[in-house]
N, CA, C and O of each residue as an XYZ file, in Angstrom:
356
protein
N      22.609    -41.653     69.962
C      22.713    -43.093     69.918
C      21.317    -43.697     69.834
O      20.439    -43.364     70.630
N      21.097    -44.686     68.758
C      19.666    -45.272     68.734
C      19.656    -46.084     69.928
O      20.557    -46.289     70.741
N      18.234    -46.591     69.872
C      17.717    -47.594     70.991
C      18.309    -48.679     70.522
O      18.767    -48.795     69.385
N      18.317    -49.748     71.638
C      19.395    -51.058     71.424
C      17.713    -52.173     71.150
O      17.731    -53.350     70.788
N      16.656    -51.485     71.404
C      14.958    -51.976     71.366
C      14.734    -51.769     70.554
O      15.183    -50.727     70.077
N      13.730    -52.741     69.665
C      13.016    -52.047     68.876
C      11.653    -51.294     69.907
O      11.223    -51.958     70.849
N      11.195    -50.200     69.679
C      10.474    -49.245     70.653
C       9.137    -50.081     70.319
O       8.513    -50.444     71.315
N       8.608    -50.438     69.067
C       7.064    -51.465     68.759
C       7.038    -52.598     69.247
O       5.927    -52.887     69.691
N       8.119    -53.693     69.399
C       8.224    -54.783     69.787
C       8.892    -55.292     70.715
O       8.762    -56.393     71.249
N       9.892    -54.165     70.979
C      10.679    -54.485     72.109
C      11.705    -55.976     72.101
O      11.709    -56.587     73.170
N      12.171    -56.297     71.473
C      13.161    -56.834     70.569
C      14.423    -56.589     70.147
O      14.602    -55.783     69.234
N      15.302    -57.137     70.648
C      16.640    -56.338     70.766
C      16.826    -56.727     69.366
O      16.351    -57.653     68.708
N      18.007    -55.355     68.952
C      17.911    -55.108     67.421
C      19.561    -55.639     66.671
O      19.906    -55.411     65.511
N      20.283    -56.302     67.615
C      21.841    -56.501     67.400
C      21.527    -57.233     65.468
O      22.020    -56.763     64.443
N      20.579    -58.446     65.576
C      20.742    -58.714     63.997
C      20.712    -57.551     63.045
O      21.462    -57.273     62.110
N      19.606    -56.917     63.546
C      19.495    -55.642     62.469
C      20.517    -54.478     62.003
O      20.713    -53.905     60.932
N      21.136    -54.381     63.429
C      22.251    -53.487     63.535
C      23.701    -54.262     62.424
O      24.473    -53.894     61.538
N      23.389    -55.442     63.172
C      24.667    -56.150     62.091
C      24.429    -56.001     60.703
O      25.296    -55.501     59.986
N      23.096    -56.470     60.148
C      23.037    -56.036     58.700
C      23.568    -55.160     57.833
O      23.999    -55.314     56.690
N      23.410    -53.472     59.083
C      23.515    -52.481     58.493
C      25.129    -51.650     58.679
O      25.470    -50.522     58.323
N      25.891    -52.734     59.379
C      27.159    -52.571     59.271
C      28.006    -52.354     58.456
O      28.110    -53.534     58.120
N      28.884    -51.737     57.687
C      30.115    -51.657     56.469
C      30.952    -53.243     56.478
O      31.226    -53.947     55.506
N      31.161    -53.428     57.580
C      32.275    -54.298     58.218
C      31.670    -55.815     57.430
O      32.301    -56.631     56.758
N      30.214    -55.798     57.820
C      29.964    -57.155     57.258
C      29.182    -57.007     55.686
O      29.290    -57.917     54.864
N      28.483    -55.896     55.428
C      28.375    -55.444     54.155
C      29.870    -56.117     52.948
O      29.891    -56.475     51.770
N      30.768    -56.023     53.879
C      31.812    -55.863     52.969
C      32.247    -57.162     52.627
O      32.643    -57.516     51.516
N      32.106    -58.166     54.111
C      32.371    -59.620     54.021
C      31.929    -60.358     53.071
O      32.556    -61.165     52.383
N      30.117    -59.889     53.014
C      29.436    -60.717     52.267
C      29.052    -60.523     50.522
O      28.309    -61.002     49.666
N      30.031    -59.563     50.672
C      29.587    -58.402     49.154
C      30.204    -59.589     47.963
O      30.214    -59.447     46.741
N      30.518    -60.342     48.471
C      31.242    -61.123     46.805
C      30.431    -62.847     47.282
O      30.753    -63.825     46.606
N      29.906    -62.935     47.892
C      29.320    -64.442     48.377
C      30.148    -65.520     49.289
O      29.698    -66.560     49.769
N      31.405    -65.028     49.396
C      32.315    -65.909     50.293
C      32.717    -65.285     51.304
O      33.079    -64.127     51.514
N      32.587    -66.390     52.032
C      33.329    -65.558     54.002
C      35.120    -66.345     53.916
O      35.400    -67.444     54.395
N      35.959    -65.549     53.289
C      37.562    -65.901     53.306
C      38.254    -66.026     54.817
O      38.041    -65.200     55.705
N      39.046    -67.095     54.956
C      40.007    -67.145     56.029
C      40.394    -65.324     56.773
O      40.291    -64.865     57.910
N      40.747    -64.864     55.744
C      41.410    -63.560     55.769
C      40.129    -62.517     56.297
O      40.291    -61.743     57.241
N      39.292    -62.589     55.800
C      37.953    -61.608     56.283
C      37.504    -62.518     57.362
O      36.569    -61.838     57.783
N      37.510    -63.205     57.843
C      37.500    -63.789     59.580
C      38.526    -63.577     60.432
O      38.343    -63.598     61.649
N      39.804    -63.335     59.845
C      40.884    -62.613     60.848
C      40.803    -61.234     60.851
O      41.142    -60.718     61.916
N      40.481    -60.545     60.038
C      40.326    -59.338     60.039
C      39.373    -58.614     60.616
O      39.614    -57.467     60.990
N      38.115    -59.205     60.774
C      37.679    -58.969     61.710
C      37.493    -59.569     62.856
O      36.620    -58.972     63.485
N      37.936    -60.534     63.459
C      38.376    -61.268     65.244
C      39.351    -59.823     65.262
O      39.275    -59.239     66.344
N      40.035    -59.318     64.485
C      41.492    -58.328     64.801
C      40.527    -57.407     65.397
O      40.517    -57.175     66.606
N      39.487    -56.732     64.331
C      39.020    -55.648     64.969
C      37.988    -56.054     66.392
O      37.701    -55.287     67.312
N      37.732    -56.910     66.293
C      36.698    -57.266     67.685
C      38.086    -57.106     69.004
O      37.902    -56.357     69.963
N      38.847    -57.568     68.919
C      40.049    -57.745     69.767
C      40.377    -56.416     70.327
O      40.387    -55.930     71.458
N      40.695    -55.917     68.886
C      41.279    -54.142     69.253
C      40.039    -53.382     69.920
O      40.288    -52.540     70.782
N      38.533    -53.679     69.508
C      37.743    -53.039     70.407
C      37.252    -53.437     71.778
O      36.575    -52.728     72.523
N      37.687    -54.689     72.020
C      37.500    -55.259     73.192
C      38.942    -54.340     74.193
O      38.677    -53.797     75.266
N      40.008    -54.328     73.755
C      41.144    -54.103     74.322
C      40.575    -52.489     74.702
O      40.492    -52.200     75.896
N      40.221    -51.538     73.740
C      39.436    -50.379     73.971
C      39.040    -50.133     74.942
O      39.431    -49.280     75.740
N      37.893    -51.115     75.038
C      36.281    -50.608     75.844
C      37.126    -50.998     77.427
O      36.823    -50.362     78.437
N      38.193    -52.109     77.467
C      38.590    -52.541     78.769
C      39.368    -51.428     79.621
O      39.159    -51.247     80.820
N      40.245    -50.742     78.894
C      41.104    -49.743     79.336
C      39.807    -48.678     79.550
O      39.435    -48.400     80.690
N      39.137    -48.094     78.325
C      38.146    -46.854     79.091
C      36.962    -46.867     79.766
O      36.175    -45.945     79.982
N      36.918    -48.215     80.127
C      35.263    -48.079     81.040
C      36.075    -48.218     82.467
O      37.207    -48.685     82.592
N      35.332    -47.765     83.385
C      35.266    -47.896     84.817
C      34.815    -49.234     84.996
O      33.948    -49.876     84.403
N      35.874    -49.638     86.299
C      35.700    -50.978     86.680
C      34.007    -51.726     86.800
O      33.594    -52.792     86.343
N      33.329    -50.690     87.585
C      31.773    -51.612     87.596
C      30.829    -51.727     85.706
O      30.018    -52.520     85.227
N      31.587    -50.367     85.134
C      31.285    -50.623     83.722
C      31.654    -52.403     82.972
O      30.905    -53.190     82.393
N      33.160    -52.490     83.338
C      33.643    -53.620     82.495
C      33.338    -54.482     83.231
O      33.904    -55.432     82.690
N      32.744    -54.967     84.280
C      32.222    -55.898     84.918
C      30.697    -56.462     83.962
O      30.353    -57.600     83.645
N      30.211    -55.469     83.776
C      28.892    -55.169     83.404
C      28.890    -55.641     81.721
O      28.023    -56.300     81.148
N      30.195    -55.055     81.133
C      30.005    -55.410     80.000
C      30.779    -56.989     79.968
O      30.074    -57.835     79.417
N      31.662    -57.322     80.304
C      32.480    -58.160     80.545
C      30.841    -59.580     81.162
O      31.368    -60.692     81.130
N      29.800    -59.683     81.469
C      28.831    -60.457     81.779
C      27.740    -60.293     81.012
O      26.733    -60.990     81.136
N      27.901    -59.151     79.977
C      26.534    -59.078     78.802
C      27.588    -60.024     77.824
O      27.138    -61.152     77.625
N      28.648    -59.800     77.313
C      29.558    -60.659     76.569
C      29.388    -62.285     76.697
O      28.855    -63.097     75.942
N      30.094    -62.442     78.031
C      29.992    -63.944     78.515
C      28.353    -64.346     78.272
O      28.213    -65.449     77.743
N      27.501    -63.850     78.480
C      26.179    -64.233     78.543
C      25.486    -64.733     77.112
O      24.762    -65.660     76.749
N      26.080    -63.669     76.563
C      25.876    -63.476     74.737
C      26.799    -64.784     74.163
O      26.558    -65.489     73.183
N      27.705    -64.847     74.918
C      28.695    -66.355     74.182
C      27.677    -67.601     74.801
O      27.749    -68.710     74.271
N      26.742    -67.376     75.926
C      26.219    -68.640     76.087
C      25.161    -68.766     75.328
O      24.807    -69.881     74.945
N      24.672    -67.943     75.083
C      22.855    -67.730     74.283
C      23.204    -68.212     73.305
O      22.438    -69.122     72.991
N      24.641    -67.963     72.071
C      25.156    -67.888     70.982
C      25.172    -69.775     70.878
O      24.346    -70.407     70.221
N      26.163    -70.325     71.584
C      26.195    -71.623     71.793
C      24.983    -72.255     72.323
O      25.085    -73.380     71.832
N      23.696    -72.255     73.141
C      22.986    -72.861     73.673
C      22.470    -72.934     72.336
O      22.372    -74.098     71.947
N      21.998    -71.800     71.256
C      21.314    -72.035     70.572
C      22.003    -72.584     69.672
O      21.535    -73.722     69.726
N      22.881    -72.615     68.771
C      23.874    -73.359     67.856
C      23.621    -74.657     68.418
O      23.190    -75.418     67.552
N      23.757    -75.316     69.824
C      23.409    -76.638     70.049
C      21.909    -77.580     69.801
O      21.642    -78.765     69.600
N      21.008    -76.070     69.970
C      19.706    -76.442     69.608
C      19.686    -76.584     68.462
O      19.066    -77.610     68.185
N      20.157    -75.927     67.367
C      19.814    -76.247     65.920
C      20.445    -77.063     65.403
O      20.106    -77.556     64.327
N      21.757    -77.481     66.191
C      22.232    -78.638     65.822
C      21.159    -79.816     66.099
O      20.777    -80.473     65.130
N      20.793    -80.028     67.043
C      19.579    -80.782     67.833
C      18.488    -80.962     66.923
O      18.154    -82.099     66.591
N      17.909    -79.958     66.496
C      16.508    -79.925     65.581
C      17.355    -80.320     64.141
O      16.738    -81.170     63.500
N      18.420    -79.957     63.607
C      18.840    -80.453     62.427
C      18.466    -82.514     62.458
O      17.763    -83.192     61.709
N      19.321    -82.906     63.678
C      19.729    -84.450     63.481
C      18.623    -85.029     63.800
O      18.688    -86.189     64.205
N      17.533    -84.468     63.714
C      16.173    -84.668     64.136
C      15.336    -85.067     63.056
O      14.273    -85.677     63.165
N      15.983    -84.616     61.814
C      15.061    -84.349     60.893
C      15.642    -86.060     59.824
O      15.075    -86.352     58.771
């Protein structure tokens, strides 16, 4: 399993990792993000969420279950900021 760091900068690598995904390779391969390729994958986020809940140990899904929630706030704090710096301009 690679580092979740970049090891030079120390920089977590989730954009990079997403790039190099099939899943979104595939979304963006024709220039449009379809209704249907946004359910299809919420489906698979769902089915792997449902996954990771059943096989991790309780202090595991605690753990991941608060990197998630945390990641939904970072996700929105900043979406509000660029909304912010957009109406700015």
């Amino acid at each position: 399993m690679e580092t979740w760091f970049d090891p030079e900068t120390g920089l977590f690598r989730l954009d990079e990792v997403a790039a190099e995904r099939p899943t979104l390779k595939n979304i963006l391969a024709d220039g449009v993000v379809t209704d249907g390729e946004l359910a299809a994958q919420s489906a698979l986020v769902v089915d792997l969420l449902r996954r990771a809940e059943t096989a991790l140990a309780p202090e595991q899904r605690a753990l991941v279950w608060d990197l998630l929630a945390e990641m939904a706030v970072l996700y929105t704090a900043n979406q509000c900021h660029a909304f912010q710096e957009n109406s700015r301009r």
